[in-house]
C-alpha positions in Angstrom: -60.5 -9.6 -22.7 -62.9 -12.5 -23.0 -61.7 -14.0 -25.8 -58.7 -14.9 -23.7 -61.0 -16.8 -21.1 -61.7 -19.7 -23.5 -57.5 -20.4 -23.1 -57.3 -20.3 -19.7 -59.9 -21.7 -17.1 -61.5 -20.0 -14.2 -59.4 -21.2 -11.5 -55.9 -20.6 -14.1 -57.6 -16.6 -14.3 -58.0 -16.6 -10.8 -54.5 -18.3 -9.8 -53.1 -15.4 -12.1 -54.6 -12.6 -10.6 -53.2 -14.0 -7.0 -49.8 -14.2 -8.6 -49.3 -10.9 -10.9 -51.4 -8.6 -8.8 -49.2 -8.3 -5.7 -46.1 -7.4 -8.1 -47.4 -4.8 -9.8 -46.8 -2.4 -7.6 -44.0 -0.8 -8.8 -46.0 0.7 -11.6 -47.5 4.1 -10.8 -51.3 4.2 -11.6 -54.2 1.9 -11.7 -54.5 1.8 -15.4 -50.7 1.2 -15.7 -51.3 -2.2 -13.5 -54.7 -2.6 -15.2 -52.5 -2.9 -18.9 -49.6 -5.0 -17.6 -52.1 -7.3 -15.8 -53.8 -7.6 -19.4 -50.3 -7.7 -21.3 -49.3 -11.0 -18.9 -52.8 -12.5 -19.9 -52.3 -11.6 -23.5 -49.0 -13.6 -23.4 -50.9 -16.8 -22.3 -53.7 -16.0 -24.9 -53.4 -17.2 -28.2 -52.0 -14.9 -30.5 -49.1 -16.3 -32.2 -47.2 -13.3 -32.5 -46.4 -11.6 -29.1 -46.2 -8.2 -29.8 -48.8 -5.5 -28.6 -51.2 -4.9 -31.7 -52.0 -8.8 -32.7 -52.5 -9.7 -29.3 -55.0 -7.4 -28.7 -56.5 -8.1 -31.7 -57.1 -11.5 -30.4 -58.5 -10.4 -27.6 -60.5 -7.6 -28.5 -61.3 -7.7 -32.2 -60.2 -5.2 -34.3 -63.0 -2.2 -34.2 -62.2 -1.7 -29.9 -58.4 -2.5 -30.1 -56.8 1.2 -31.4 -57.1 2.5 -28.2 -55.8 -0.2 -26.1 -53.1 -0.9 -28.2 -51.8 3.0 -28.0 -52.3 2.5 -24.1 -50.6 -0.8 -23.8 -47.6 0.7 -25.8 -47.5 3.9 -23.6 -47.4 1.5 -20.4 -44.2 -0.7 -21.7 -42.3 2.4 -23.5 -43.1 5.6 -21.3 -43.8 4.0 -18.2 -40.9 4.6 -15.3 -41.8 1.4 -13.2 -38.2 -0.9 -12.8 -38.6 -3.8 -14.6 -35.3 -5.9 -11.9 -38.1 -5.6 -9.0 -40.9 -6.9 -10.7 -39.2 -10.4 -11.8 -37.2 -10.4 -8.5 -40.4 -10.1 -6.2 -42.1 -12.8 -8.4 -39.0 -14.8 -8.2 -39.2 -14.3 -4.6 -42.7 -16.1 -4.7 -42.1 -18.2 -7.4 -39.2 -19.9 -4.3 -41.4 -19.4 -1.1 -42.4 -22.5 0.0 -40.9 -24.3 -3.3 -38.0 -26.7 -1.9 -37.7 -28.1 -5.2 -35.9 -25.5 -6.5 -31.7 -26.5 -7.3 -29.7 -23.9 -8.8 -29.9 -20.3 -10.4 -28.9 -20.4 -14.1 -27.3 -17.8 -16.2 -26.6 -18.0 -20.2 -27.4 -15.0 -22.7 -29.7 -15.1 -25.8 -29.6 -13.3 -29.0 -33.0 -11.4 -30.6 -32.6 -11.0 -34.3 -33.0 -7.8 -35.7 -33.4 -6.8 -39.5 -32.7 -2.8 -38.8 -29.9 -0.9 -36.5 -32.0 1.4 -34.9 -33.2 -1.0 -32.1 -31.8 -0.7 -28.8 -28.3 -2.8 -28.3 -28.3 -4.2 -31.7 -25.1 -5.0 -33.5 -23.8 -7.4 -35.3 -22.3 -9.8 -32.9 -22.3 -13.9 -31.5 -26.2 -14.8 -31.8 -26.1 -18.6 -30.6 -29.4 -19.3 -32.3 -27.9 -19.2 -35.7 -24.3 -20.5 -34.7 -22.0 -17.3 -35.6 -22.6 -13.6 -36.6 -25.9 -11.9 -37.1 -27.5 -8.5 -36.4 -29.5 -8.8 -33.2 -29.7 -7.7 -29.7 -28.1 -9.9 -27.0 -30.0 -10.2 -23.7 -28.2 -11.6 -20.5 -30.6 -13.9 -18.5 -31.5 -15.6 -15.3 -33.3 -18.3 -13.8 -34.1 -20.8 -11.1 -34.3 -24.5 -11.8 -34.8 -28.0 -11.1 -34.8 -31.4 -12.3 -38.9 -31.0 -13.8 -39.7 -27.3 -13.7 -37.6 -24.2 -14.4 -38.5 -19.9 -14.7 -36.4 -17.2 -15.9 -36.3 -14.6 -13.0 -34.4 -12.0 -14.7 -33.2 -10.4 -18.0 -30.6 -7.4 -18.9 -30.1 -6.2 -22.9 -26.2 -6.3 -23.2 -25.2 -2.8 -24.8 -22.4 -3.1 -26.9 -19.2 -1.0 -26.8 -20.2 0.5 -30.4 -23.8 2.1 -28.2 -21.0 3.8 -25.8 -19.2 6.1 -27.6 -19.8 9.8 -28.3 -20.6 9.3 -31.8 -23.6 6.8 -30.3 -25.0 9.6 -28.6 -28.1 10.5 -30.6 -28.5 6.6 -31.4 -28.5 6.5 -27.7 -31.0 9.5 -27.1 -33.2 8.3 -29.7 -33.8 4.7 -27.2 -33.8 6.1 -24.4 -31.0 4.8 -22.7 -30.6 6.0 -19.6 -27.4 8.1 -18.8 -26.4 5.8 -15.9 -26.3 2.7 -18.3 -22.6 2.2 -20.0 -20.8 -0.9 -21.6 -20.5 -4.1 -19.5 -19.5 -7.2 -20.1 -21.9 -10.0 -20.3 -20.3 -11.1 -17.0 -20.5 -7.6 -15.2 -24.0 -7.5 -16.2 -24.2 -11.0 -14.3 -22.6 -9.8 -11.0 -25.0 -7.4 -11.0 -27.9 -9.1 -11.3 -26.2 -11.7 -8.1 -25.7 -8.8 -5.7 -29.8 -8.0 -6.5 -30.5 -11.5 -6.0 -28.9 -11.4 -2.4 -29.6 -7.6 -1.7 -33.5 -9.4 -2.1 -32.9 -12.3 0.0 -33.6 -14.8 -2.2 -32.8 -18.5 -1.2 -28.9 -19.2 -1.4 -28.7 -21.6 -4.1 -25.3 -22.6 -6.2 -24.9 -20.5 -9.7 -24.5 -22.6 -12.9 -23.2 -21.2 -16.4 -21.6 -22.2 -19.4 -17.9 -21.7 -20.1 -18.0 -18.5 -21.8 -18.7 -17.2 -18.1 -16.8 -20.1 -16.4 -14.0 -19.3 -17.9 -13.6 -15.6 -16.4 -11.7 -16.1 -13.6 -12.6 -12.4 -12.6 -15.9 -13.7 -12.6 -15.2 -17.0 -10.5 -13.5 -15.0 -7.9 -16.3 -12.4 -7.6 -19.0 -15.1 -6.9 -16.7 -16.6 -3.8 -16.1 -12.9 -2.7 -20.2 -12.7 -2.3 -20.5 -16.2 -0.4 -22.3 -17.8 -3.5 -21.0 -21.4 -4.9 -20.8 -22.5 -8.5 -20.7 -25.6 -10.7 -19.2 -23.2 -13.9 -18.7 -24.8 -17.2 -14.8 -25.0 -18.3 -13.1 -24.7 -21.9 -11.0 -28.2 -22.0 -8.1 -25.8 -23.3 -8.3 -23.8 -19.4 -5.1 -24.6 -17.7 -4.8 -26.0 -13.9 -2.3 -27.4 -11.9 -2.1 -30.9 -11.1 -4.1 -32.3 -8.1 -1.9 -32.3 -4.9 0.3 -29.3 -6.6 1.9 -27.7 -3.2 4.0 -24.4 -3.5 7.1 -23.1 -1.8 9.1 -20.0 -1.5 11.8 -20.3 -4.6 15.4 -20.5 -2.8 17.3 -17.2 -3.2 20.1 -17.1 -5.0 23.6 -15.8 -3.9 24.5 -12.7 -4.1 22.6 -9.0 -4.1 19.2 -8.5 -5.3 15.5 -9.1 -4.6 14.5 -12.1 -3.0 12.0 -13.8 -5.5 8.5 -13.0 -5.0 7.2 -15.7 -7.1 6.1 -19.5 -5.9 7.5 -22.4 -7.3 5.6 -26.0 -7.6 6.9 -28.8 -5.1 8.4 -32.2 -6.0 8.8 -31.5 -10.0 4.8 -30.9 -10.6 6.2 -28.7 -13.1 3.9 -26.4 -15.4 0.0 -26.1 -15.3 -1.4 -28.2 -17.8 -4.6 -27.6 -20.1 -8.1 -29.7 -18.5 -7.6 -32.3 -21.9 -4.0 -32.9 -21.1 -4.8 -33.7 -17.4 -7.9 -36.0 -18.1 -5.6 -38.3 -19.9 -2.8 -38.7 -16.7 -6.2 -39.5 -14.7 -5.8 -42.5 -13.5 -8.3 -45.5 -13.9 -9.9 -45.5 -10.3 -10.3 -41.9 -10.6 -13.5 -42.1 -13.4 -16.5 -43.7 -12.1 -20.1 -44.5 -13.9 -22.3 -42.0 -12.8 -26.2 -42.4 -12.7 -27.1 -39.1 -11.8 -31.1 -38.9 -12.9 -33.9 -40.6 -14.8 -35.2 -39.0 -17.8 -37.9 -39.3 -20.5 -35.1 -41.0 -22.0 -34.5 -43.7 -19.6 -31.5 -43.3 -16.9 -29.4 -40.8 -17.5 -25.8 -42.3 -16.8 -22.6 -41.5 -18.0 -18.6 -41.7 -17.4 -17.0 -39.0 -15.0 -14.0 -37.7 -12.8 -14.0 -35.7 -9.8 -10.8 -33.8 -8.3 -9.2 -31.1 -6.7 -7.1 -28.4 -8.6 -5.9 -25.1 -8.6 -7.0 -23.4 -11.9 -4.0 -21.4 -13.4 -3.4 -18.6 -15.2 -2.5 -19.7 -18.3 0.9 -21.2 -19.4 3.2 -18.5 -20.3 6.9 -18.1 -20.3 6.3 -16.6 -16.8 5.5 -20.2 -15.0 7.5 -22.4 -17.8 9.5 -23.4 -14.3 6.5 -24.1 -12.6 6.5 -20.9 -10.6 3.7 -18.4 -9.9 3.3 -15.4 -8.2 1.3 -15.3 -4.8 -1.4 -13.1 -6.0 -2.2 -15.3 -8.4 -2.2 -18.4 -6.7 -6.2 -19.3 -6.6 -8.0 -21.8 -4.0 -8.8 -25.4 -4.8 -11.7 -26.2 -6.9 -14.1 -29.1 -7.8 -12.5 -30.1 -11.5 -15.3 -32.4 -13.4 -14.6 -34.0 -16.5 -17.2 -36.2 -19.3 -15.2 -38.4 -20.9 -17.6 -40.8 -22.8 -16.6 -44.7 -23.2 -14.9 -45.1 -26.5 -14.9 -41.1 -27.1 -11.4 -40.2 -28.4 -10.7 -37.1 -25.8 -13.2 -35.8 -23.0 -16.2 -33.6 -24.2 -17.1 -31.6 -20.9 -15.6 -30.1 -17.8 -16.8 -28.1 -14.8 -15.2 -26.1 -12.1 -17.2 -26.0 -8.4 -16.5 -23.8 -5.2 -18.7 -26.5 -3.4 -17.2 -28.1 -0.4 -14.5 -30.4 -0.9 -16.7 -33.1 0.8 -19.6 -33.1 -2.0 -20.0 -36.1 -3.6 -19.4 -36.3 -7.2 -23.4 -37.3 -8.0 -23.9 -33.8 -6.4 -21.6 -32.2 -8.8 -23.5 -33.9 -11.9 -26.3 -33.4 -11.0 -25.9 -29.7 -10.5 -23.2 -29.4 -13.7 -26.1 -31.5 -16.2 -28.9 -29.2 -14.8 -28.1 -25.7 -16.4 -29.7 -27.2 -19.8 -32.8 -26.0 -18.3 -32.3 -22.4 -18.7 -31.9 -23.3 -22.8 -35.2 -24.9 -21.8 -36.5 -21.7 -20.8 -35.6 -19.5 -23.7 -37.6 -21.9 -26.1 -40.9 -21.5 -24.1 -40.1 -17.8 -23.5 -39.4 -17.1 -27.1 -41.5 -19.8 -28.6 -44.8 -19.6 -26.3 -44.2 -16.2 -24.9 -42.7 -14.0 -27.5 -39.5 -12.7 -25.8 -37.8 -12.0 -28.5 -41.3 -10.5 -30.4 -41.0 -7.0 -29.3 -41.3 -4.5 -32.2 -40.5 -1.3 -30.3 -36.7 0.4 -30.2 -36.8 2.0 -26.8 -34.5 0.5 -23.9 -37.6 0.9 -21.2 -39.8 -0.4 -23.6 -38.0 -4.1 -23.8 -37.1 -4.2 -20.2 -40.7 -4.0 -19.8 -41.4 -6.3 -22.0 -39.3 -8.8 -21.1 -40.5 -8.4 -17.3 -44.0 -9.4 -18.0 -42.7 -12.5 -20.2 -40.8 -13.5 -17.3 -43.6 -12.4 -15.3 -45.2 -15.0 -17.2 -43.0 -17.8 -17.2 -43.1 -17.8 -13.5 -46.9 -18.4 -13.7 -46.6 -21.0 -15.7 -43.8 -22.9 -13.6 -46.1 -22.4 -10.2 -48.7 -24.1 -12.3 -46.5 -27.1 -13.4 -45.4 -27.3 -9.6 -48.9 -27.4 -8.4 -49.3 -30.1 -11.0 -46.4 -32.1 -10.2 -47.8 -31.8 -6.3 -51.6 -32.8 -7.1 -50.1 -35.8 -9.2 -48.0 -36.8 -6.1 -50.8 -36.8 -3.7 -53.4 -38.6 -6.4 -50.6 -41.5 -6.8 -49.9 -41.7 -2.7 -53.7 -42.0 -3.2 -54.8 -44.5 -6.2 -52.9 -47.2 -7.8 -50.8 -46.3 -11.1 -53.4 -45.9 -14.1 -53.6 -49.0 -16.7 -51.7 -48.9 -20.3 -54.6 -47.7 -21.5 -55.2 -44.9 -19.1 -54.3 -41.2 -20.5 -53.8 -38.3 -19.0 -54.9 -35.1 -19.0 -54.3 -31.9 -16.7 -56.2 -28.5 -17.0 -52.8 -26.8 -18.1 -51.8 -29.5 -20.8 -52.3 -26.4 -24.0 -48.8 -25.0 -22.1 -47.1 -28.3 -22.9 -48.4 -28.9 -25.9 -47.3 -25.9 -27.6 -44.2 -25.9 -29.5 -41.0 -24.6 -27.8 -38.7 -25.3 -30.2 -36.1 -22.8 -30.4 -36.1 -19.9 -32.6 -34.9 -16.4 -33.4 -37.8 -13.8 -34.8 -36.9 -10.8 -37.3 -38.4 -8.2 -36.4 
C-alpha cells in the first residue's frame, strides 16, 4: 500500500496501527484483519470515491489490484465478524483517558440509492435533500465535545415494506439475518444504549433532535436505564404549567366508581403546547446566555429554564385539567430559544438532569448535538459512508464499522493536537500576526466536509 504512505506520515501509520490493531479481533483470520487494517488505511488515502475497487486502485495501481479487490469484498460481505463490537471497543478507547468528552449524540442519515435492490432502501424522509427520496436510512451514534467529535456506532433502519412475507426473497437476496425485524428509529436507539452500558462506557447525558425527543416511550426508557438527556422538543409538545400539583378528583354522590383520574390544583387547567407557554413566561424567567466561544466570536443568545411535567397531549380526556395516574410523568428541564425581536420561540429542549443544573449546563449540552451533523459530513464527505456499492446487509455494517473505525482515528489525532498545542502555548508566547500554522494532520481539515448524499 505505499502509495498511501505519502498521505499519512510515519508516526500517523504507526499511531494507526496502535489504534485499529487491538480491535480487530473480532474478525476470524489473519488475512481478514490484514484487509480491514488496509480498508481503514484506504479510507484515509486519497481516493475520492470510497468504495472497494478505486481505492485500491489508488493504492495499488491497476495491473496488482483484481485480486485484492475480490479479497477486500469477500472480507466486508462474507465475513461473520460483528461490526457493534468493533466501533464499541474503539469507542471504548477513543474515551479512556479522554475527559473532554460531553455527551453521546444520536440523529439518523439517509444514503441515496438509484435502484431497490440494496439493503433497507425505500422511498422515505432523507434529510440531505429536505423530503422524499429513494435511499437507505442509517441510525447513528457518537461521542462529542465542544472541538472534537467521532461516530461510535451505526444501525441501517429496515423499513416495514423489508418485513413482510412478500419481502422474503428481497430479504434472502441481502442477507438479512432472520433475527433482524422492523424497528423504529428509536428502538434501534435503545438498543444501541443498553450496548453502550452492557460495555461500560463512561456515563455521559444523551442528546437528540425532536423527532426522538418527542417519543415519550423513548424519554421514559432512557430514565428506566439511569441515563440523562437534554432531548430536542417540537414547540407544538404539550406540558403542564410549572408548579402544576395534582389531587384526587372529589367523588361524586351517589353509586359508582370513584374516579381514577387526577385533576390539576388551583385552576392550572389544561396542558398547554411549549409556544403557548413561552409567551405566559414571565420577564425574569429569560436570561442572556453566553454559553461558548466560537470561530464566530461568542456564542450568546436569549433563553428560559423551568420545570414541567410533559403531557400527553390535549384531548377531550384532560379538557378539565384531569389526567390519569399512569400517565402523570416526572418533572423535566423545559428550555426554550426565543431570539430578541423573533416573533415566537425557535427551539426547546427537555432534560432529566438534576433539578439543580444551571441553565449554562443545559445550553451548553442542548447547542452541542450539532456535532454529530458535523460528523456525518466528514464521514460521508472524507470517508465515504454513504459510498458503498454492495447490496448485502453484512456488507454495509462492515463498511460502515471501519469508516467509523476511521473517524475515531482521526478525532484521537485532533485530541492529541489540541493537547500538543496546549502544552506548546503553556510553553511559548502566542505567535505574531504573521505567524501561521501548520500541524502534521492539517490534509484531514482541509478536505471538504460539506454535506452530501452519493447515488450509487
Amino acid at each position: 500500500m505505499e502509495a498511501i504512505f505519502d498521505e499519512l506520515d510515519t508516526g500517523q501509520l504507526e499511531r494507526l496501527t496502535e489504534f485499529v490493531g487491538p480491535l480487530l479481533v473480532e474478525l476470524e483470520t489473519t488475512k481478514e484483519r490484514r484487509l480491514a487494517g488496509e480498508y481503514v488505511t484506504c479510507l484515509l488515502g486519497p481516493s475520492e470515491r470510497k468504495s472497494v475497487e478505486p481505492m485500491i486502485r489508488a493504492a495499488l495501481g491497476v495491473e496488482r489490484a483484481a485480486t485484492r479487490e475480490r479479497r477486500m469484498t469477500e472480507m466486508l460481505a462474507d465475513g461473520s465478524w460483528n461490526h457493534r463490537s468493533l466501533t464499541l471497543l474503539g469507542a471504548e478507547r477513543l474515551l479512556r483517558g479522554s475527559p473532554e468528552f460531553a455527551a453521546y449524540t444520536l440523529d439518523d442519515t439517509a444514503n441515496l440509492k438509484q435502484g431497490k435492490h440494496s439493503v433497507g432502501v425505500a422511498n422515505q424522509y432523507a434529510g440531505c435533500v429536505g423530503g422524499l427520496a429513494n435511499c437507505q436510512a442509517v441510525v447513528t451514534f457518537g461521542v462529542a465535545s465542544e472541538h472534537v467529535s467521532s461516530l461510535i456506532a451505526a444501525q441501517l433502519y429496515l423499513p416495514a415494506s423489508w418485513c413482510t412475507p412478500e419481502a422474503a426473497q428481497r430479504r434472502s437476496d441481502c442477507r438479512v439475518p432472520a433475527s433482524i425485524g422492523h424497528q423504529t428509529k428509536a428502538e434501534i436507539a435503545l438498543d444501541v444504549v443498553r450496548d453502550v452500558i452492557a460495555w461500560g462506557l463512561p456515563q455521559l447525558p444523551w442528546l437528540c433532535d425532536s423527532a426522538y425527543g418527542d417519543n415519550t416511550a423513548f424519554r421514559l426508557a432512557l430514565t428506566a436505564m439511569n441515563q440523562t438527556y437534554v432531548v430536542g422538543a417540537s414547540l407544538g409538545l404539550t406540558v403542564w404549567r410549572p408548579g402544576t400539583m395534582f389531587s384526587t378528583q372529589t367523588r361524586a354522590p351517589g353509586a359508582g366508581r370513584p374516579p381514577a383520574r387526577l385533576v390539576a390544583d388551583g385552576g392550572m387547567g389544561r396542558p398547554m403546547t411549549i409556544a403557548s407557554l413561552a409567551g405566559l413566561l414571565p420577564s425574569e424567567v429569560w436570561q442572556n446566555v453566553l454559553w461558548r466561544h466560537g470561530s464566530r466570536g461568542p456564542q450568546r443568545a436569549r433563553f428560559a429554564a423551568v420545570r414541567v411535567r410533559p403531557a400527553r397531549g390535549i384531548t377531550k380526556n384532560n379538557h378539565n385539567g384531569t389526567v390519569h395516574p399512569d400517565d402523570l410523568q416526572d418533572e423535566l428541564w423545559l428550555l426554550i430559544h426565543w431570539p430578541q425581536g423573533e416573533p415566537k420561540p425557535t427551539k426547546a429542549w427537555l432534560s432529566n438532569l438534576p433539578s439543580d443544573t444551571d441553565i449554562i449546563t443545559l445550553v451548553s449540552l442542548g447547542r452541542l448535538r450539532w456535532r454529530i451533523e458535523r460528523d456525518h459530513e466528514e464521514s460521508k464527505g472524507v470517508l465515504g459512508f454513504d459510498h458503498y456499492e454492495g447490496r448485502t446487509w453484512p456488507g454495509l455494517h462492515h463498511h460502515l464499522a471501519l469508516v467509523i473505525v476511521a473517524e475515531q482515528f482521526l478525532a484521537l489525532e485532533r485530541l492529541r493536537e489540541a493537547r500538543a498545542a496546549a502544552a506548546a502555548s503553556a510553553a511559548f508566547p502566542p505567535a505574531g500576526p504573521g505567524l501561521a500554522a501548520t500541524t502534521s494532520t492539517q490534509h484531514f481539515h482541509d478536505r471538504s466536509c460539506a454535506p452530501r448524499c452519493h447515488r450509487s
